[in-house]
Residue frames as qw, qx, qy, qz and C-alpha x, y, z in Angstrom:
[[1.000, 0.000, 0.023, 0.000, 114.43, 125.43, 65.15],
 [0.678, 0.422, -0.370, 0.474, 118.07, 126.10, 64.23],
 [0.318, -0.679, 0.304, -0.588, 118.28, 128.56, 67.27],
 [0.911, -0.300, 0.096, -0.266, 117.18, 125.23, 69.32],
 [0.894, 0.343, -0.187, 0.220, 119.69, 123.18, 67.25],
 [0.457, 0.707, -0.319, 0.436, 122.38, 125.62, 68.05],
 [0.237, -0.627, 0.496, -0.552, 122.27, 126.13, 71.62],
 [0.952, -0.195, -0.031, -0.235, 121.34, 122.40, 72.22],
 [0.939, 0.181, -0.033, 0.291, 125.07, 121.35, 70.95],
 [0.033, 0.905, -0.235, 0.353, 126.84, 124.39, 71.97],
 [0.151, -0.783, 0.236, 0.555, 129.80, 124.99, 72.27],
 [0.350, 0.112, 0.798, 0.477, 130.12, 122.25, 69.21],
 [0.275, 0.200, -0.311, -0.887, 128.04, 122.78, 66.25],
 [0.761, 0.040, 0.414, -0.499, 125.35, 120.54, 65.22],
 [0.383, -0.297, 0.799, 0.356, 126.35, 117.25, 63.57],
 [0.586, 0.368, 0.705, 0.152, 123.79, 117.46, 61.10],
 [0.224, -0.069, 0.060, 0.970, 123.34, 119.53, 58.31],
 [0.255, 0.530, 0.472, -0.657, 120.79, 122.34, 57.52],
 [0.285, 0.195, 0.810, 0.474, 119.20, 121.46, 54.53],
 [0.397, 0.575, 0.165, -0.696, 116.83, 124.42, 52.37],
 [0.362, 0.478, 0.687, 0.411, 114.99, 123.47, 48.81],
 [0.165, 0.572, -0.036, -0.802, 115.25, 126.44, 46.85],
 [0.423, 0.669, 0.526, -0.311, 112.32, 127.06, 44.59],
 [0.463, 0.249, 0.409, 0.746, 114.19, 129.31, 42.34],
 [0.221, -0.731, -0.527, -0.371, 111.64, 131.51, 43.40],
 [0.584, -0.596, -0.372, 0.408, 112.71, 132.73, 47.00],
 [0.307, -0.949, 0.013, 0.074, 113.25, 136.29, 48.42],
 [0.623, 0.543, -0.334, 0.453, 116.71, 137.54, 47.09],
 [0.010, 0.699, -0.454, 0.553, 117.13, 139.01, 50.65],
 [0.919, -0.344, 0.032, -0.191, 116.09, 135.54, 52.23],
 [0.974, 0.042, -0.067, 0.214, 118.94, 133.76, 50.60],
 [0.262, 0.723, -0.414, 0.486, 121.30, 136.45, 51.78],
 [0.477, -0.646, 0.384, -0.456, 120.35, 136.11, 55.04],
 [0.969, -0.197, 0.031, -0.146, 120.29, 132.51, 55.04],
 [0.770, 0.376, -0.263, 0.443, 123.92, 131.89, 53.65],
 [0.128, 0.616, -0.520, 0.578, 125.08, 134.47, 56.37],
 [0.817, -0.396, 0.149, -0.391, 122.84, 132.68, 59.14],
 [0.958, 0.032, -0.073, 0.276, 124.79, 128.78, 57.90],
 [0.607, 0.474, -0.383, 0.510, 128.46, 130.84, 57.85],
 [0.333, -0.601, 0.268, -0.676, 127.95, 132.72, 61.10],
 [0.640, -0.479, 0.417, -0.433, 127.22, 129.51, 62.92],
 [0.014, 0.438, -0.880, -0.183, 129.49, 126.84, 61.01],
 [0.829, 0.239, 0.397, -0.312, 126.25, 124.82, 59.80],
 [0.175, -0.072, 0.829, 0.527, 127.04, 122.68, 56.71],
 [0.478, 0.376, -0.133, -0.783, 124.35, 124.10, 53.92],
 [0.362, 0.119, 0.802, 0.459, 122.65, 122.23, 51.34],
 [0.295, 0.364, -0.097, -0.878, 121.16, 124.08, 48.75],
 [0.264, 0.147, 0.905, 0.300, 119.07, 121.70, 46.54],
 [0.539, 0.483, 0.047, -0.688, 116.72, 123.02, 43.68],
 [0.687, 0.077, 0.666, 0.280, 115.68, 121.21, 40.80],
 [0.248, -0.395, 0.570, 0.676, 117.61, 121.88, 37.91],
 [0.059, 0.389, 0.818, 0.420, 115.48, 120.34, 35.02],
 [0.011, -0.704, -0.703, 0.101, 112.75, 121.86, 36.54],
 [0.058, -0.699, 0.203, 0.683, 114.48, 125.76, 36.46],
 [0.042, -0.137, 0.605, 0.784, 115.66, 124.80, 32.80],
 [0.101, 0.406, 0.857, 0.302, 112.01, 124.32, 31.80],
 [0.080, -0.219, -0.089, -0.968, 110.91, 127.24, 32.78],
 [0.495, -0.282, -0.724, 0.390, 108.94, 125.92, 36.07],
 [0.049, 0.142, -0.280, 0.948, 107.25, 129.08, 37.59],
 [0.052, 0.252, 0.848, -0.462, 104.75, 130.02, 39.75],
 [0.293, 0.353, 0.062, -0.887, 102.72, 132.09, 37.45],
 [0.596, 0.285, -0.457, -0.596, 101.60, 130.01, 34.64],
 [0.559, -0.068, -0.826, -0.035, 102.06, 126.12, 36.07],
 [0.727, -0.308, -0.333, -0.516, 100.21, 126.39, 39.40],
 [0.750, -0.536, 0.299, -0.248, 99.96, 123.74, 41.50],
 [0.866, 0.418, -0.185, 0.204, 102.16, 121.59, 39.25],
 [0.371, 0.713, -0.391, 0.448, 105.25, 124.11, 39.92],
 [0.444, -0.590, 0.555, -0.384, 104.92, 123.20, 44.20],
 [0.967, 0.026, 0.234, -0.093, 104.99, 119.60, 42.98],
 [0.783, 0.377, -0.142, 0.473, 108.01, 119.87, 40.60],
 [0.294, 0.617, -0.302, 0.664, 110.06, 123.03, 42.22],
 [0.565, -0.614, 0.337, -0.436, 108.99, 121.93, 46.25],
 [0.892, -0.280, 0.293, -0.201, 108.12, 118.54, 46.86],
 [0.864, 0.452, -0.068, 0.210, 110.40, 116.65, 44.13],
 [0.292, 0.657, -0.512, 0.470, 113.72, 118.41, 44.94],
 [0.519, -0.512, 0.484, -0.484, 112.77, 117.86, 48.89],
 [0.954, -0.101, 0.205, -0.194, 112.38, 114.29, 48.26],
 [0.733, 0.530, -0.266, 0.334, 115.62, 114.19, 45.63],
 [0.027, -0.647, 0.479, -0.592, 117.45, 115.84, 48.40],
 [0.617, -0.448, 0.622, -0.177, 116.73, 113.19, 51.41],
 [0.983, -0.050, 0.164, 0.065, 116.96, 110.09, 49.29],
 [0.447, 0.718, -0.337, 0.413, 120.56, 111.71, 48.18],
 [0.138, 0.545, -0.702, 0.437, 121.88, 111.98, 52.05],
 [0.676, -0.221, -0.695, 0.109, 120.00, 108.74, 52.72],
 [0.324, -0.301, 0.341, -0.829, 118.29, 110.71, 56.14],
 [0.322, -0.359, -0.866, -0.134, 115.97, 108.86, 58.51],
 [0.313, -0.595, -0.311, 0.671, 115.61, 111.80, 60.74],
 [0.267, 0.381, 0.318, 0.826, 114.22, 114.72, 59.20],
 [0.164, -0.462, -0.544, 0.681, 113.77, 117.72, 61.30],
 [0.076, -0.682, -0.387, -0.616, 110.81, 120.75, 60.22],
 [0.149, -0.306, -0.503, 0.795, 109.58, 123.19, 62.15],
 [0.344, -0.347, -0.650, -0.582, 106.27, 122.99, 61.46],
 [0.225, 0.045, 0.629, -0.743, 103.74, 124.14, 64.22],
 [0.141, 0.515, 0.843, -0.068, 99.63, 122.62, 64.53],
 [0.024, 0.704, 0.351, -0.617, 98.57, 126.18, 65.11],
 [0.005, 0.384, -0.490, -0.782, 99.78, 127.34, 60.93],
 [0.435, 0.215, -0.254, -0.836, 96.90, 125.28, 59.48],
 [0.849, -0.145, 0.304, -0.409, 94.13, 122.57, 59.76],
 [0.893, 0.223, -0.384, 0.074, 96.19, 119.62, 57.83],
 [0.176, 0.563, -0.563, 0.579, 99.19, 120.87, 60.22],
 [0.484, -0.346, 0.547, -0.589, 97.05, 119.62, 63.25],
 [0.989, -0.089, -0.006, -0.117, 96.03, 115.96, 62.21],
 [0.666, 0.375, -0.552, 0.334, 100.23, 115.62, 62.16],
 [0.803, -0.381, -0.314, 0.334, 102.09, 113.81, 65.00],
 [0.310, -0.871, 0.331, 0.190, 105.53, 114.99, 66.41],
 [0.327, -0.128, 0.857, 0.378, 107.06, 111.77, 64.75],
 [0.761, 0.514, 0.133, -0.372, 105.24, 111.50, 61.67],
 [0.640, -0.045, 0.724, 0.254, 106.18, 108.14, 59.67],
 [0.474, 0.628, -0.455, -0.416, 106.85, 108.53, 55.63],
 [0.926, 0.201, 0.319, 0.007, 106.49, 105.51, 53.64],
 [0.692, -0.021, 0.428, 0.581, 109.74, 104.85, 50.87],
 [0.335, 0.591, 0.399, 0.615, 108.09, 107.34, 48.78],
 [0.171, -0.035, -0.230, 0.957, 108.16, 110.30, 51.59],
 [0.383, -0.417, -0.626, -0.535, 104.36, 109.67, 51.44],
 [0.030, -0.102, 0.615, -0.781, 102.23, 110.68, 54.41],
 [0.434, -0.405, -0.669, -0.447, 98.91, 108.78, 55.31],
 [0.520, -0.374, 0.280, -0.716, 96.90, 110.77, 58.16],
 [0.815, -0.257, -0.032, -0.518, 95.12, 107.57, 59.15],
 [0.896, -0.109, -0.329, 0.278, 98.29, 105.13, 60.04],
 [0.119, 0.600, -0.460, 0.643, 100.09, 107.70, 62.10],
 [0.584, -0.041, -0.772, 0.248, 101.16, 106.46, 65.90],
 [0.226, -0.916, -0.231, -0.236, 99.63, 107.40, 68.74],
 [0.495, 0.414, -0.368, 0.670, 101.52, 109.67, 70.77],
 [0.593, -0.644, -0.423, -0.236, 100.59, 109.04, 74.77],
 [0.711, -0.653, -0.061, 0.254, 101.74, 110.47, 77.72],
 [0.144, 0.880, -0.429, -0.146, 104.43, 112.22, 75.38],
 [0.621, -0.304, 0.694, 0.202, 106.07, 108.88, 74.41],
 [0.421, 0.731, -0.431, -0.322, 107.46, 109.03, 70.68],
 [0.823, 0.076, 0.532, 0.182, 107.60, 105.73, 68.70],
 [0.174, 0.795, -0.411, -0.411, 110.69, 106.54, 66.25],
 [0.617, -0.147, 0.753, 0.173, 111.20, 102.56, 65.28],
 [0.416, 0.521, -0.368, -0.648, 111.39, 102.68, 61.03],
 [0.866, 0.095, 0.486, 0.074, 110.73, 99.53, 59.00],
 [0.477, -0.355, 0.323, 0.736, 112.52, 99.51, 56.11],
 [0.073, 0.538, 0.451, 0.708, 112.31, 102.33, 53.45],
 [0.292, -0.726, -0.621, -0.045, 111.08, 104.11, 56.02],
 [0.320, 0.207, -0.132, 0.915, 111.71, 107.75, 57.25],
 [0.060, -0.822, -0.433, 0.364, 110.12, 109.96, 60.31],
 [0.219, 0.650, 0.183, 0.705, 109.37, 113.33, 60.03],
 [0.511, -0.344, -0.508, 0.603, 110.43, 115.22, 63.55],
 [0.152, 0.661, 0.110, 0.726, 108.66, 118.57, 64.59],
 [0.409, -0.187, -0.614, 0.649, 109.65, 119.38, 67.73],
 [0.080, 0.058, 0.117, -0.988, 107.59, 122.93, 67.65],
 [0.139, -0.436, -0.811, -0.365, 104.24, 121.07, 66.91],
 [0.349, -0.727, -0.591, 0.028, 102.80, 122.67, 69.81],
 [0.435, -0.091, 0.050, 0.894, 104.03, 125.86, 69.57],
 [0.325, 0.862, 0.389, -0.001, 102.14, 128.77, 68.90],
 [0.467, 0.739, 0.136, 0.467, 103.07, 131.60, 66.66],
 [0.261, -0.903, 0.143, -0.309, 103.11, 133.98, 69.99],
 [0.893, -0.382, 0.068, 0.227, 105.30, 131.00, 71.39],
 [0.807, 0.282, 0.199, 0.480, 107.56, 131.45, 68.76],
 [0.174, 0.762, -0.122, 0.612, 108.11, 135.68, 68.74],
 [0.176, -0.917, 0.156, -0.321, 108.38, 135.34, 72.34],
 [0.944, -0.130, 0.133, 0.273, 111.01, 133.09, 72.07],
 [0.414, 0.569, 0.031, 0.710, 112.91, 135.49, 69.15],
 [0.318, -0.858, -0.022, -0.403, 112.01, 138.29, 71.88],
 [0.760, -0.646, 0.078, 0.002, 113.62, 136.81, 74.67],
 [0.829, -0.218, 0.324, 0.401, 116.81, 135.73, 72.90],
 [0.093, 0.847, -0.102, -0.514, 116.77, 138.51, 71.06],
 [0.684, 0.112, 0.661, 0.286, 117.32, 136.05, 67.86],
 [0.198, 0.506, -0.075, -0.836, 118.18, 138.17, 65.09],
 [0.609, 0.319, 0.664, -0.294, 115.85, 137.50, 61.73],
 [0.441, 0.317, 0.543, 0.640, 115.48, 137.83, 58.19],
 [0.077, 0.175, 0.278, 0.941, 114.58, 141.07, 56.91],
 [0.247, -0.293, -0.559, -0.735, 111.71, 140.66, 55.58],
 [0.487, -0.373, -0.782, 0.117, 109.62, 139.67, 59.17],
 [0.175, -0.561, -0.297, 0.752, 110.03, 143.47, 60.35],
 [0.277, 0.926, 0.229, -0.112, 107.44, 146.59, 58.27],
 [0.399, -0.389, 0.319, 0.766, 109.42, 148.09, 56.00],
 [0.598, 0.549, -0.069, -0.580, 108.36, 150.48, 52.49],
 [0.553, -0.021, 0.783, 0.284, 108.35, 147.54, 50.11],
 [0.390, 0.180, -0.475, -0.768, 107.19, 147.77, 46.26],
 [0.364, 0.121, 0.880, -0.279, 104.11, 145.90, 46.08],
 [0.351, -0.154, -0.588, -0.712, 100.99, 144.97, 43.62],
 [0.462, -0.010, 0.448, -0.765, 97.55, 144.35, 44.76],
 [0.467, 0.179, -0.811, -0.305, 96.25, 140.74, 43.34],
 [0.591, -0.034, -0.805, 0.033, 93.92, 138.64, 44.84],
 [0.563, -0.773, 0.000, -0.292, 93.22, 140.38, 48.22],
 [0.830, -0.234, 0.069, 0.501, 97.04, 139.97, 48.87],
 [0.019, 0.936, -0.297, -0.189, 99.74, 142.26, 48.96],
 [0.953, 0.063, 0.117, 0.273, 102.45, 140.44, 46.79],
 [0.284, -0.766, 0.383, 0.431, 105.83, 142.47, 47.37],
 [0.763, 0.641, 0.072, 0.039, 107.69, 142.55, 43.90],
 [0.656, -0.629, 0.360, 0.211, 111.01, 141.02, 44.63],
 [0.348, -0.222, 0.577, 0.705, 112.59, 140.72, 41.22],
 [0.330, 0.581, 0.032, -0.743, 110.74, 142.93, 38.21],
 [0.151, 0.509, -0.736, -0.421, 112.32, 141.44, 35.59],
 [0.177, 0.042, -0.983, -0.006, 110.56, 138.27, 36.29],
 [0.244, 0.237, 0.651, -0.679, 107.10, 139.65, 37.91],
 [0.032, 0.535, 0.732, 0.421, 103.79, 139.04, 35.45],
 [0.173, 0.266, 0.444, -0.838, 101.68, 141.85, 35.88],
 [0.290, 0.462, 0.818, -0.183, 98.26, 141.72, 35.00],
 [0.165, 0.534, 0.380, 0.737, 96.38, 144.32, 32.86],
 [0.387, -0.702, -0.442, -0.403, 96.00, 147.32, 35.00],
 [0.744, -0.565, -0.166, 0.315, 98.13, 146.22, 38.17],
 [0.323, 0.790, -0.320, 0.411, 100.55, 148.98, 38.91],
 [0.590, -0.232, -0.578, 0.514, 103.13, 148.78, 42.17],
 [0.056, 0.819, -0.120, 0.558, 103.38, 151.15, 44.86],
 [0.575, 0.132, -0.652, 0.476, 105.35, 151.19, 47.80],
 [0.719, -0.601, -0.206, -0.284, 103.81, 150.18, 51.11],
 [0.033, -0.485, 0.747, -0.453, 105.30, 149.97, 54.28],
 [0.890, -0.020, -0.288, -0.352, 104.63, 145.91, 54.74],
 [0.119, -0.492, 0.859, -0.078, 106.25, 143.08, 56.53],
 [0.649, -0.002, -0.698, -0.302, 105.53, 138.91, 56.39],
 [0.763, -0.420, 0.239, -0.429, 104.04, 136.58, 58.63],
 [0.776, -0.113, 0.571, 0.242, 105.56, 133.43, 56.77],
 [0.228, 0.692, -0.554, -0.403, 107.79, 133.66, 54.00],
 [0.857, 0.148, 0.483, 0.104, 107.47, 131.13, 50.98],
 [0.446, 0.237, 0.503, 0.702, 108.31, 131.85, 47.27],
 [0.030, 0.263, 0.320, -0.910, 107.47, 135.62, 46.52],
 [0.300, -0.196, -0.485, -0.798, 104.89, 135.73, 43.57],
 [0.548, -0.422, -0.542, -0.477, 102.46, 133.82, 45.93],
 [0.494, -0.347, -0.574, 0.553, 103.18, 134.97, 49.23],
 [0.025, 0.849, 0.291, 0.440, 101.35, 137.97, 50.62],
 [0.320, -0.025, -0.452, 0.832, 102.39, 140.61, 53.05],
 [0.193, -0.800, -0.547, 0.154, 100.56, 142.81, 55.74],
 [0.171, 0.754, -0.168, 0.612, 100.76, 146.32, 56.25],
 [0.791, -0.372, -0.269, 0.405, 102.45, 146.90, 59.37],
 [0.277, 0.803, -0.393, 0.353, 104.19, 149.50, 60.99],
 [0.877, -0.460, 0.133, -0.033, 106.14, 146.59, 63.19],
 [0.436, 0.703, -0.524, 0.203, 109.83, 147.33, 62.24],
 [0.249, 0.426, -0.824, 0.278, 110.94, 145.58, 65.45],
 [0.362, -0.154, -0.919, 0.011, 110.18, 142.64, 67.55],
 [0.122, 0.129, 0.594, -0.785, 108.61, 144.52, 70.33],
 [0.468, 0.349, -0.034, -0.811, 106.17, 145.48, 67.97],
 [0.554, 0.170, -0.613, -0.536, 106.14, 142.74, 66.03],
 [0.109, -0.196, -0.906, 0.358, 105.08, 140.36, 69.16],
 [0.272, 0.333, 0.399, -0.810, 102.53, 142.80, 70.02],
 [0.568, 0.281, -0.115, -0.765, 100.73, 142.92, 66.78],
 [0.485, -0.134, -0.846, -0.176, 100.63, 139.04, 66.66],
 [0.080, -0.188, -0.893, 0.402, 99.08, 138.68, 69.89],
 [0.288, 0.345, 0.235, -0.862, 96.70, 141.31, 68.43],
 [0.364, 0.141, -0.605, -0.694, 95.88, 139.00, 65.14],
 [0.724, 0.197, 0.333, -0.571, 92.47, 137.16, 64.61],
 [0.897, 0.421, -0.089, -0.102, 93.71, 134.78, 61.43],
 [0.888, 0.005, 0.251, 0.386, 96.86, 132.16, 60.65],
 [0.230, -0.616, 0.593, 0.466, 100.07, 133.21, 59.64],
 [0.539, 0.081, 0.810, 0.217, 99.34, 130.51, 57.17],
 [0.370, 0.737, 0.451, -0.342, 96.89, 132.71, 55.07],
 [0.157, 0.828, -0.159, -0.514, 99.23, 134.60, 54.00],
 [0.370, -0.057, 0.860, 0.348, 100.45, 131.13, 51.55],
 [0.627, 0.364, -0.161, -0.670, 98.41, 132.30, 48.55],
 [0.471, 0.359, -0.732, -0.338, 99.34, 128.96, 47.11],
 [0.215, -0.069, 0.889, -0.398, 97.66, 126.62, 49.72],
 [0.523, 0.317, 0.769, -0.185, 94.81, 126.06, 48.22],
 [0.171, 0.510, -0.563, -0.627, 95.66, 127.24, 44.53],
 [0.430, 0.317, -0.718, -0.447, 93.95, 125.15, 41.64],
 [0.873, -0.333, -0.047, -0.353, 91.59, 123.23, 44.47],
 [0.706, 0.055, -0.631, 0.318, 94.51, 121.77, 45.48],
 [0.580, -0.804, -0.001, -0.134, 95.36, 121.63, 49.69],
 [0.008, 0.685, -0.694, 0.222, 98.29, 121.38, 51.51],
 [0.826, -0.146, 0.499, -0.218, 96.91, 118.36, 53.08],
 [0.905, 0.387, 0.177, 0.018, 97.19, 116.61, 49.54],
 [0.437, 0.796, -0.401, 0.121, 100.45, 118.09, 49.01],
 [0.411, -0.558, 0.604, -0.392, 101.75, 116.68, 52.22],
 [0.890, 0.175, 0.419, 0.045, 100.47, 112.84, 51.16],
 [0.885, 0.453, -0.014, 0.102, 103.13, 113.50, 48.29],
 [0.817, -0.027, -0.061, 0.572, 105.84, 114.26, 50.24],
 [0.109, 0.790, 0.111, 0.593, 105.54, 117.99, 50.58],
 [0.215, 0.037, -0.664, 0.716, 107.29, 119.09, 54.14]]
């Protein structure tokens, strides 16, 4: 999506800015990459986490589904009614998971950044109804119809360079859950009775917060490979989101509260 963003407005920059809700939680080598990604191409960052929610001691091990409600959705929502947005872009694709496919391209949010499957517009012949009433705000995913393979063989072609973590590499890692959960800051990692690490050679499919994101093994270190062994997979990219359906809760239901 930025990639798009960039070369759409080229040689200028894009006039809007590029806006990430950090969890407190996130890959240490995400937010390297990401800060060089916004300086490299003169984006205007916002970082936006919620504060209150860090000083309470918010985490993904002990609060659940709560913590994607106070340390996701809440900041994401504190963060657009702050730069008063009516246009919010995602790059969200149908093909990542079954709520992901009842969403438009425009998808209308109510004042509260609420999202009701069953009043959404249709969208014939490609023709995008973007008219807001007031209090109102779209969500815009241009990649809806994207697939995953669309997407690497886009990176592939443009040779688009990535985060880290998206190419096999030996990672430290715990077994939990029928997930590999890479163990990105120790100091902070619960371990279970029993759970020891050891260091796989692993890479991600989709990259959320680490305690509840898994990784594959993999020996895809570069895109060639890593195109190939998607076009060889049999399950979502999405799967690897331990936290989708955490505490019976869904993503669907997170989404109805404003959840990207």
């Amino acid at each position: 999506m930025a990639h798009l963003a960039i070369r759409a407005f080229y040689p200028g920059t894009p006039p809007f800015p590029l806006l990430h809700v950090d969890s407190t939680w996130e890959f240490r080598s995400l937010i390297e990459f990401r800060d060089a990604f916004a300086s490299t191409h003169g984006l205007r960052l916002i970082a936006h986490a919620n504060e209150e929610g860090r000083a309470a001691g918010i985490n993904p091990f002990d609060h659940g589904e709560q913590y994607t409600t106070v340390m996701r959705t809440e900041p994401l929502k504190a963060a657009l009614d702050a730069g008063g947005y009516d246009i919010i872009f995602g790059g969200a694709r149908r093909d990542e998971e079954k709520s992901r496919a009842k969403e438009r391209i425009v998808s209308i949010r109510n004042a509260a950044h609420a999202w009701e499957p069953r009043q959404q517009r249709p969208e014939l012949w490609n023709l995008y109804n973007a008219r807001l009433a007031k209090g109102q705000t779209a969500r815009v995913f241009p990649l809806s119809n994207w697939t995953e393979t669309d997407i690497w063989a886009y990176v592939l072609l443009n040779d688009i360079e990535l985060a880290p973590l998206y190419h096999a590499a030996p990672r430290s890692v715990v077994e939990r859950g029928g997930a590999l959960v890479v163990v990105d800051d120790e100091s902070r990692m619960r371990f279970l009775p029993g759970e020891q690490t050891s260091i796989r050679k692993v890479r991600f499919r989709t990259l959320g917060c680490w305690p509840v994101t898994g990784a594959i093994e993999s020996e895809a270190s570069d895109l060639r490979a890593v195109v190939d062994e998607t076009l060889r997979a049999s399950s979502s990219e999405r799967q690897g989101r331990i936290s989708d359906g955490e505490d019976g809760g869904s993503l669907e239901q997170k989404k109805r509260e404003g959840y990207f």
